[in-house]
C-alpha positions, -999 to 999 in steps of 0.1 A, spaced: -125 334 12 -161 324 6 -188 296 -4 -203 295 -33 -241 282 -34 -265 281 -62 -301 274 -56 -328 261 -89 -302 279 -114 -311 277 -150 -296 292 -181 -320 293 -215 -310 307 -249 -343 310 -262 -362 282 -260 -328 257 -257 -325 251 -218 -287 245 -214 -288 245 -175 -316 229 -156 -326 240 -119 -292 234 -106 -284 234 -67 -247 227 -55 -228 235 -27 -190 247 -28 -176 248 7 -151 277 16 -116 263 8 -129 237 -14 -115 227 -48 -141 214 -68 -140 200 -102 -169 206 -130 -165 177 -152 -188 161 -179 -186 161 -218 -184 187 -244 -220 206 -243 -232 197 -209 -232 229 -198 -200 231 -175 -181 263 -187 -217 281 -188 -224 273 -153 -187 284 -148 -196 318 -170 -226 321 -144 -209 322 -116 -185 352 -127 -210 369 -143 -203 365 -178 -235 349 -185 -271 364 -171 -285 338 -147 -318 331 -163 -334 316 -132 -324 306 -95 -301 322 -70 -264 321 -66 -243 330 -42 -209 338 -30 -206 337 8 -233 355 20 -240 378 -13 -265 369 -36 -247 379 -67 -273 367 -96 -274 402 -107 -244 418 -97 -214 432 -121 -186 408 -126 -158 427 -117 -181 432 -76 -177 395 -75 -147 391 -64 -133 364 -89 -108 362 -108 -110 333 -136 -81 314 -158 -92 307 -195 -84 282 -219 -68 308 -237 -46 327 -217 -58 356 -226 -25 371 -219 -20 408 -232 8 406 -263 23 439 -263 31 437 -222 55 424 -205 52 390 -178 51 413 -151 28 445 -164 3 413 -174 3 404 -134 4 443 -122 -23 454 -147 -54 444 -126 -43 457 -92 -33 489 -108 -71 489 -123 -80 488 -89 -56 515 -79 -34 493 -58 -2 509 -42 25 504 -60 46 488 -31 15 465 -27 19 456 -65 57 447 -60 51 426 -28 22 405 -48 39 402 -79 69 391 -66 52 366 -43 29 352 -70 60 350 -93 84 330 -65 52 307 -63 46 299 -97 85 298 -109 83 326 -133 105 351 -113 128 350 -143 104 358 -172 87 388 -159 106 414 -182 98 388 -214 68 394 -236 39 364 -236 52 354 -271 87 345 -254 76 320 -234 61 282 -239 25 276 -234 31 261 -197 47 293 -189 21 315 -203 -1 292 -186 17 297 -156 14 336 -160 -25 334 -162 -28 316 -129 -4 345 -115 -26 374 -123 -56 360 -108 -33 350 -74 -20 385 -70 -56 398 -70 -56 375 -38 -100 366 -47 -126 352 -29 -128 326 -59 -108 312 -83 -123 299 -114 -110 280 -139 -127 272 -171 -100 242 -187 -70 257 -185 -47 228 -198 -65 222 -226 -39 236 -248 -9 219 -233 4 188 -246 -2 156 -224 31 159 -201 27 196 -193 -10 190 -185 3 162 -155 30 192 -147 4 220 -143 -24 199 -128 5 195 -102 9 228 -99 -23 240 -98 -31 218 -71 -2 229 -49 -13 266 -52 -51 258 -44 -35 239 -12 -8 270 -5 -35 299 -6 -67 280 3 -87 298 -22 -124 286 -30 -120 272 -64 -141 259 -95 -123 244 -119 -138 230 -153 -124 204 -174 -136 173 -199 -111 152 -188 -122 124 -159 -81 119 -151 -82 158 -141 -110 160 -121 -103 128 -97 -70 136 -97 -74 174 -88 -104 178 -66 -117 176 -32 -147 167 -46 -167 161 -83 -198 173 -97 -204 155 -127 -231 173 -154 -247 157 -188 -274 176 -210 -273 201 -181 -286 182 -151 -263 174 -120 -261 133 -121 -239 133 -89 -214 146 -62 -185 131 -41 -156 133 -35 -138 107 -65 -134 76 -41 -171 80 -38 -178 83 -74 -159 60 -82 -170 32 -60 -207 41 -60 -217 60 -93 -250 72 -87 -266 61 -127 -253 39 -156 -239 74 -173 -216 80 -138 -200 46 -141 -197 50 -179 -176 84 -177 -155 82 -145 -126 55 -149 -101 45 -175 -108 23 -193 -144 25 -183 -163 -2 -163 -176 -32 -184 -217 -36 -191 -236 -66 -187 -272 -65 -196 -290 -92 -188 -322 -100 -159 -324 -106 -122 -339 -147 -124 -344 -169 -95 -351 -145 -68 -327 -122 -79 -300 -151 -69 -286 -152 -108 -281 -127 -138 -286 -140 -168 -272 -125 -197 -278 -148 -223 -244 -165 -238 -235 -169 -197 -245 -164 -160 -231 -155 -127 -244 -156 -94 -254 -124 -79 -238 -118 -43 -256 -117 -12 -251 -83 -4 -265 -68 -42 -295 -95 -39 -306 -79 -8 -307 -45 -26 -326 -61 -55 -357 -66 -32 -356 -104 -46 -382 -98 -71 -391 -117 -100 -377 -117 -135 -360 -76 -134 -340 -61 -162 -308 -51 -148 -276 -36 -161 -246 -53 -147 -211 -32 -142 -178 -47 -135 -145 -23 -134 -117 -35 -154 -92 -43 -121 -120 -62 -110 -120 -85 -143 -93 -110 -129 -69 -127 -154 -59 -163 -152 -35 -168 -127 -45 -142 -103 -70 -143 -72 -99 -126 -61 -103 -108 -27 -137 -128 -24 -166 -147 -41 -159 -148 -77 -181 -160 -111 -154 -178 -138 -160 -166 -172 -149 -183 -209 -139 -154 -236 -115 -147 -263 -95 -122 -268 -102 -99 -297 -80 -66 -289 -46 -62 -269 -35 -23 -260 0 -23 -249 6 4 -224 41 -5 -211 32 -14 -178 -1 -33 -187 -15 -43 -214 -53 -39 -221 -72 -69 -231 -107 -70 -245 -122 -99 -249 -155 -116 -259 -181 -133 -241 -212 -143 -264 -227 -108 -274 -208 -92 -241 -170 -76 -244 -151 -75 -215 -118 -55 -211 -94 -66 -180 -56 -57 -171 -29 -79 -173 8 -84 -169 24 -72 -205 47 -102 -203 17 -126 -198 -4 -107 -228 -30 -137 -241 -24 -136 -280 -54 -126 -301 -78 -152 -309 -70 -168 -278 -94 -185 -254 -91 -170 -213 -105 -180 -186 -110 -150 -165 -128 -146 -131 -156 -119 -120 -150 -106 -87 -184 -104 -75 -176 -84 -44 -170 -56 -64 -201 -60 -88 -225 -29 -98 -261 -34 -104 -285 -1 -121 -320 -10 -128 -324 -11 -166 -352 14 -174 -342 45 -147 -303 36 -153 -301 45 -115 -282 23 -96 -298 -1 -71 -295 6 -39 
């Protein structure tokens, strides 16, 4: 097994820079997750690190090797596409053998593996099938095996559930997870979707427009995003924005239609300066309906309702506050109709504050 460190990398096509003087650590054993939106450079770091794209500045390594310049297949990888990039014409288990008998493998070696990798994954049965015989979880499945049997120092993954529909994604995010804990492989795993990455890895690295905006493990991102486009992207439904300025002493925030007392605790990170433009975040569980209590201080807030998203369990209310919409989770059997007027409570405990020009968050 093995780290994987890159120090200042940078990828340029031309004069487009796509990746910009990256560093990040990824302990031995780790699972971590590459997340951010389409075009922010994720799968081309991913493609960096296995040697598929030319590093065009910076050093990367894996353990001790610096490997900016060294062959893909002396890398020791082995990486799961998108795609599955399963051979047709083979069979489920000639697709596992193929790259340890590349690599001249004995052949009782390349029973043992495929057998074990095939008991792991559930597949046992389908080895003598063709990749066109099977459903895309199982040919999923398959991929995953033939980088296992190769036993690497890394595992990459560059979003492999893409193509699965949304229950076999929860099924094989399961899985995955539970082979990354069974073998204890180093792994880098790429995906668009937040739900993935928080639910999948020991920690996050979140990228937009190719910069790094944070990493942590997703308690920690989620608590304490690091800038305005952190708390935007990690959580579902996404934290509510209130902008608005920091006015007597950096005691209130006033946002115009309304304004709520800023707690003691986020005052003192404020510096208690005059008159500061500020961008106020509030998650949705911490939008309290009527009815319910907060765990501490909290601001009471008139709005009415405009949209209600019924998810079985909850509903999902958004709902209007002078130029400000707030969404909040309630009880479906308690949904407010449209139109209606709530009175719903801020808990200021939880309340996030990012300085309106850097978008950083004040700390």
């Amino acid at each position: 097994m093995a780290a994987v460190r890159l120090r200042g990398v940078a990828k340029r096509f031309g004069e487009t820079s796509v990746i910009e003087k990256l560093d990040l650590d990824v302990e031995d054993h780790e699972f971590m997750v590459l997340v951010g939106p389409s075009g922010c450079g994720k799968s081309t770091l991913l493609r960096m690190i296995a040697g598929l794209e030319d590093v065009s500045a910076g050093e990367l390594f894996i353990g001790d090797k610096e490997v900016s310049r060294i062959a893909p297949k002396d890398r020791d990888i082995a990486m799961v596409f998108q795609s599955y990039a399963l051979y047709p014409h083979m069979t489920v288990r000639e697709n596992l053998e193929f790259g340890l008998k590349i690599r001249k493998t004995p052949s009782a070696e390349v029973d043992r593996l495929v057998a074990e990798a095939a008991e792991v994954l559930g597949i046992t049965q389908f080895l003598e099938r063709k990749p066109k015989q099977l459903s895309g979880g199982q040919r999923q499945r398959v991929a995953v095996g033939r980088a296992i049997v190769r036993k690497p120092a890394v595992f990459l993954f560059d979003e492999p559930l893409s193509n699965l529909d949304a229950k076999l994604r929860v099924q094989m995010r399961a899985e995955i997870k539970r082979i990354q804990q069974r073998f204890q492989t180093t792994s880098i795993y790429v995906t668009h979707d937040q739900v993935e990455a928080m639910t999948m890895g020991h920690r996050i690295a979140i990228l937009n427009a190719g910069k790094l905006q944070q990493v942590g493990t997703p308690l920690e991102v989620y608590e304490r995003p690091a800038n305005l486009f952190v708390a935007a992207f990690v959580g579902t439904p996404p934290m509510n924005f209130v902008r608005g300025k920091l006015v007597d002493g950096g005691a209130r925030l006033d946002a115009g239609a309304f304004s709520i007392p800023v707690p003691a605790a986020a005052r003192a990170r404020t510096g208690g300066s005059g008159p500061r433009p500020v961008v106020a975040g509030i998650r949705p569980e911490n939008v309290v309906p009527p009815g319910r209590e907060t765990r501490g201080e909290a601001a009471p807030l008139a709005a009415v309702v405009e949209i209600v998203e019924t998810l079985g369990d909850e509903v999902v209310v958004h709902a209007r506050a002078g130029e400000h919409v707030l969404v909040y989770k309630d009880d479906p059997h308690r949904a407010p109709e449209i139109g209606a007027r709530v009175n719903m409570n801020l808990d200021l405990a939880s309340l996030h504050l990012f300085d309106a020009e850097t978008e950083l968050r004040i700390t």
